[in-house]
N, C-alpha and C positions, 0 to 999 in steps of 0.2 A: 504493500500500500504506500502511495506515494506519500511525503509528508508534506505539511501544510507549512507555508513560508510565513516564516513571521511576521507581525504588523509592524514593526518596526525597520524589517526589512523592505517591505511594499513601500513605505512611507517615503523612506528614505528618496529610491527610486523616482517615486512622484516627483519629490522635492527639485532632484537634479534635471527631470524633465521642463517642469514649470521654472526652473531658471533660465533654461537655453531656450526656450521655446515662448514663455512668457502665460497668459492665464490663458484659457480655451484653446489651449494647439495654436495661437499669434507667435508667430518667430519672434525674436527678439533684435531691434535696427542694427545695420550695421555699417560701420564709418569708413568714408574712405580718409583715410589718414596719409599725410603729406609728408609728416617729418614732427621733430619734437618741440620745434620754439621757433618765433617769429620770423629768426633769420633767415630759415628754409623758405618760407613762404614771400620773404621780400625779390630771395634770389631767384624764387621761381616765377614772379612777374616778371624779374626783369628780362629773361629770357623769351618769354609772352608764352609761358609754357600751357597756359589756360585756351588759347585760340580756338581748341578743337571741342571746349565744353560750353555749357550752359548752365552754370550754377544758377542754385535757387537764391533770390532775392540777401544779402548779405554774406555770401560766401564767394570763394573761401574764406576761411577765417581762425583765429584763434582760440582753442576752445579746453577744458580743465578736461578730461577723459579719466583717468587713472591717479586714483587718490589727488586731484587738483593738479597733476602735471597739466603744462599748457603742452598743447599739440597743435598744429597747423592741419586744420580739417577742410576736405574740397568741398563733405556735403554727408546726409545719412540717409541709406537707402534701406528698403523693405526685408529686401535678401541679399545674400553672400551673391549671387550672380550679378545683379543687378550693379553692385557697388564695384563689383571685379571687372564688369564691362566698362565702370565711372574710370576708374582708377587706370584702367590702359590707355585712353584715352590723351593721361598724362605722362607715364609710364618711360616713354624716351625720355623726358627730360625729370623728372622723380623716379628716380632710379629707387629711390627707398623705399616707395609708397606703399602701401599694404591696406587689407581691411582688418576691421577688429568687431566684434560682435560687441553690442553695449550690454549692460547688465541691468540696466532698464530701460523703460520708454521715451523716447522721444520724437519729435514732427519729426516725420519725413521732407528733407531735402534734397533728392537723388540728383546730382548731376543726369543731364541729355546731350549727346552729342549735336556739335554746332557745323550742321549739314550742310553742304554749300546747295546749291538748287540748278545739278547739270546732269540730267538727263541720257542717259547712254542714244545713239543714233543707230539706227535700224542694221545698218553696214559695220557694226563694230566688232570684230575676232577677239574672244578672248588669248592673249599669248602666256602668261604664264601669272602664277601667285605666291609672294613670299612673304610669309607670319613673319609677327614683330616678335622677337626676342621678350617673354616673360607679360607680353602686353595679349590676353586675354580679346581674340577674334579681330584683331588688327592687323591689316595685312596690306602688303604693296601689289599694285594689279599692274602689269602690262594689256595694254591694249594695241590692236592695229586698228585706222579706220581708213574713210575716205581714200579707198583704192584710184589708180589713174593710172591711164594707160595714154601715151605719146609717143606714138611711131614704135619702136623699141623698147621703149625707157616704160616700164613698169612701177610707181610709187604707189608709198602711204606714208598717213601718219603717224608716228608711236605717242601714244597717252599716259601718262604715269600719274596714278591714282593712290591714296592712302587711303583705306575704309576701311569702317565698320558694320560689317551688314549690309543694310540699302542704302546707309548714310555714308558718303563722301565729303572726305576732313580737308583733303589736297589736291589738286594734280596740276596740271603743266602738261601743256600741246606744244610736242617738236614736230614741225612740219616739212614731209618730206617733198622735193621737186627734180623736175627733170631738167637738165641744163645742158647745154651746146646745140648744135646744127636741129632743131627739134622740127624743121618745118621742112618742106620739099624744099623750095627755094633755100634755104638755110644750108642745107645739107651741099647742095650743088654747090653754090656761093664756097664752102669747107671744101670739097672736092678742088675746084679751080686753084685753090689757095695754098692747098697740098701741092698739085704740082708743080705750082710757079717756087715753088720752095724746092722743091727737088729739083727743080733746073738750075738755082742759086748753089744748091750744094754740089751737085756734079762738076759747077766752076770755082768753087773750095772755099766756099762763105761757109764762115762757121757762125756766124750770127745766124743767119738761115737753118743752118745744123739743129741751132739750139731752141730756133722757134718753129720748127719741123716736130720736133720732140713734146710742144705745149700746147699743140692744135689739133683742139678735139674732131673729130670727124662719126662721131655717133653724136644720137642723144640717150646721156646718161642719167641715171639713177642718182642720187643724194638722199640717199634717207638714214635716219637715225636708229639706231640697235640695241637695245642693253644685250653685255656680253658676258656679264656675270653679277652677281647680287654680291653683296660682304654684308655679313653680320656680327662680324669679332668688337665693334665699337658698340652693340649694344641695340642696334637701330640696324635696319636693310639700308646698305648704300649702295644705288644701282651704278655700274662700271655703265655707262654710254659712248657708244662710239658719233659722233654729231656731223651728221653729213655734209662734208665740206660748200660753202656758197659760193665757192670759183671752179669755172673749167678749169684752172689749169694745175688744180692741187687733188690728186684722186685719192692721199690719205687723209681719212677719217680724227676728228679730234675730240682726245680721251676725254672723257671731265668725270665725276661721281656728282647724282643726283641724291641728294639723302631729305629726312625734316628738316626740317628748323624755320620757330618763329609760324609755325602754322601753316608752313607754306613748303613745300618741295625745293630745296633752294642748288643751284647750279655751282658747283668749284670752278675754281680757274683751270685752265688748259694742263693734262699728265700727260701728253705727249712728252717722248723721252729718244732723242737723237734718231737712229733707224729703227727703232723696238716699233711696230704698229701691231701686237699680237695684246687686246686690252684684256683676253682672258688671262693673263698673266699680272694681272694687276694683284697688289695686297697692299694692305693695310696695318699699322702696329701702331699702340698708341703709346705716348710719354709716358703713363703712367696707367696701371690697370686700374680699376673702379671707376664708379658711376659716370665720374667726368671723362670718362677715356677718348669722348667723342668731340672733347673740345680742344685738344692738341696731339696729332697725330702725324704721322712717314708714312706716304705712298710709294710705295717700288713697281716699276714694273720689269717683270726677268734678271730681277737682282738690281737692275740701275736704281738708283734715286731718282723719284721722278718730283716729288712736291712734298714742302712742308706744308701743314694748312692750319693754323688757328684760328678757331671761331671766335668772331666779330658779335657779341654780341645789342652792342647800338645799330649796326651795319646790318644785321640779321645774315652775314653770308661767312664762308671760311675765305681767309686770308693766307697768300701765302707767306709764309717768314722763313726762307732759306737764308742759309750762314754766306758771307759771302765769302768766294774762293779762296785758301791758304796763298798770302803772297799777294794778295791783289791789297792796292791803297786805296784808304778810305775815305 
């Protein structure tokens, strides 16, 4: 015969239920929490780490949590979900943030994602998706759209997007086009102009030699590519190859597209001497933790290609190379 569990045993049980849970089966709020004191919360303005939410009316804010510690709170939502989709939101740039279950009741003020209003186009391909590092259904989309077709020359455009869900936090339109001889008459006009070049060079002009070499005679493609993603700074930094806007430069130019400031923001040029191979790009930061995304070395296939420190008045990375041993200052 089975034995009967003590009342004191059931009670208990109850007791630990009705704290996590609160009176009739109600969860009990839970906080997205930012960091431990003010400071946190100044440095995270100034970065505009907020851009992508919608706090409720006086938050973020300062707030007593645990026995009167002051905490830096975005907002307090219903459930652990709900506060972990708040909290990614922030998540690149509060590296710390976390939720915490309250121990009693209070108003609900969940953060919402602050959704831009752009509409996917009928013609859109999805090209690939990469999750945000510890940031809860955050993720970077490639897109192609707006195909075109010109004689030869085949484009689109690549889209880069930052969402959550159906809500759209970023993105940025590289637009691709077709450049040189692209018309009948064009292409002729390029033919004639080839061979009156090649009559110059068979008489041993080598300026003809050299503009023989820079004269297109198709029409060609220019469109932009991500070639790899990095994720070792904490955040997706898309490697883009950015399709040159001159005939007469057919290599592609490196840049990394990452967040910041709310916005998808563009680096300065990692082109690196002959190296055009940008899956070969990496990344290492000055120092590992939270910050690692705001001072970092880009290599590509071993070269140095860019120092980049983030600008945070400027909202962009800067680069700050040393400059060469031996060179005056």
């Amino acid at each position: 015969m089975r034995s009967v569990r003590p009342v004191w045993s059931v009670l208990a049980v109850l007791s630990c239920v009705l704290s996590s849970t609160g009176a009739l089966g109600a969860e009990a709020p839970w906080a997205v929490v930012l960091g431990q004191d003010a400071k946190t919360l100044a440095a995270l303005k100034k970065d505009r780490a907020f851009a992508w939410v919608k706090p409720a009316k006086g938050f973020p804010k300062v707030m007593g949590l645990e026995q009167g510690q002051p905490f830096a709170v975005l907002g307090v939502c219903g459930t652990k979900e709900e506060a972990e989709r708040s909290m990614a939101l922030v998540k690149p740039w509060a590296q710390g943030a976390s939720v915490r279950q309250l121990t009693g009741t209070a108003a609900l003020s969940c953060p919402t994602p602050n959704a831009l209003k752009s509409p996917l186009k009928t013609d859109v391909k999805a090209a690939a998706t990469h999750p945000f590092p510890d940031a809860p259904g955050l993720v970077l989309t490639e897109h192609r759209l707006n195909p075109r077709t010109v004689m030869q020359c085949q484009s689109s455009d690549l889209l880069l997007r930052v969402a959550q869900g159906p809500a759209v936090l970023a993105e940025v339109l590289l637009k691709g086009q077709c450049l040189g001889p692209c018309t009948p008459e064009e292409q002729a006009q390029a033919k004639e102009r080839v061979l009156a070049l090649q009559a110059q060079v068979k008489q041993g002009s080598t300026v003809a030699e050299l503009l023989l070499k820079d004269t297109p005679t198709a029409c060609m493609a220019r469109d932009s590519h991500v070639q790899k993603v990095l994720t070792d700074l904490g955040m997706p930094m898309a490697v883009v190859a950015l399709g040159s806007g001159l005939v007469n430069v057919p290599r592609p130019d490196g840049v990394l597209m990452a967040p910041g400031c709310g916005k998808l923001v563009q680096s300065p040029s990692l082109t690196v001497g002959s190296a055009d191979d940008l899956s070969l790009v990496e990344v290492a930061a000055d120092q590992p933790g939270p910050d690692a995304w705001r001072r970092f070395n880009v290599s590509m296939a071993g070269q140095h290609a860019a120092h980049l420190v983030w600008s945070a008045r400027k909202c962009e990375w800067e680069r700050d190379d040393p400059e060469p041993e031996g060179q005056d200052m």
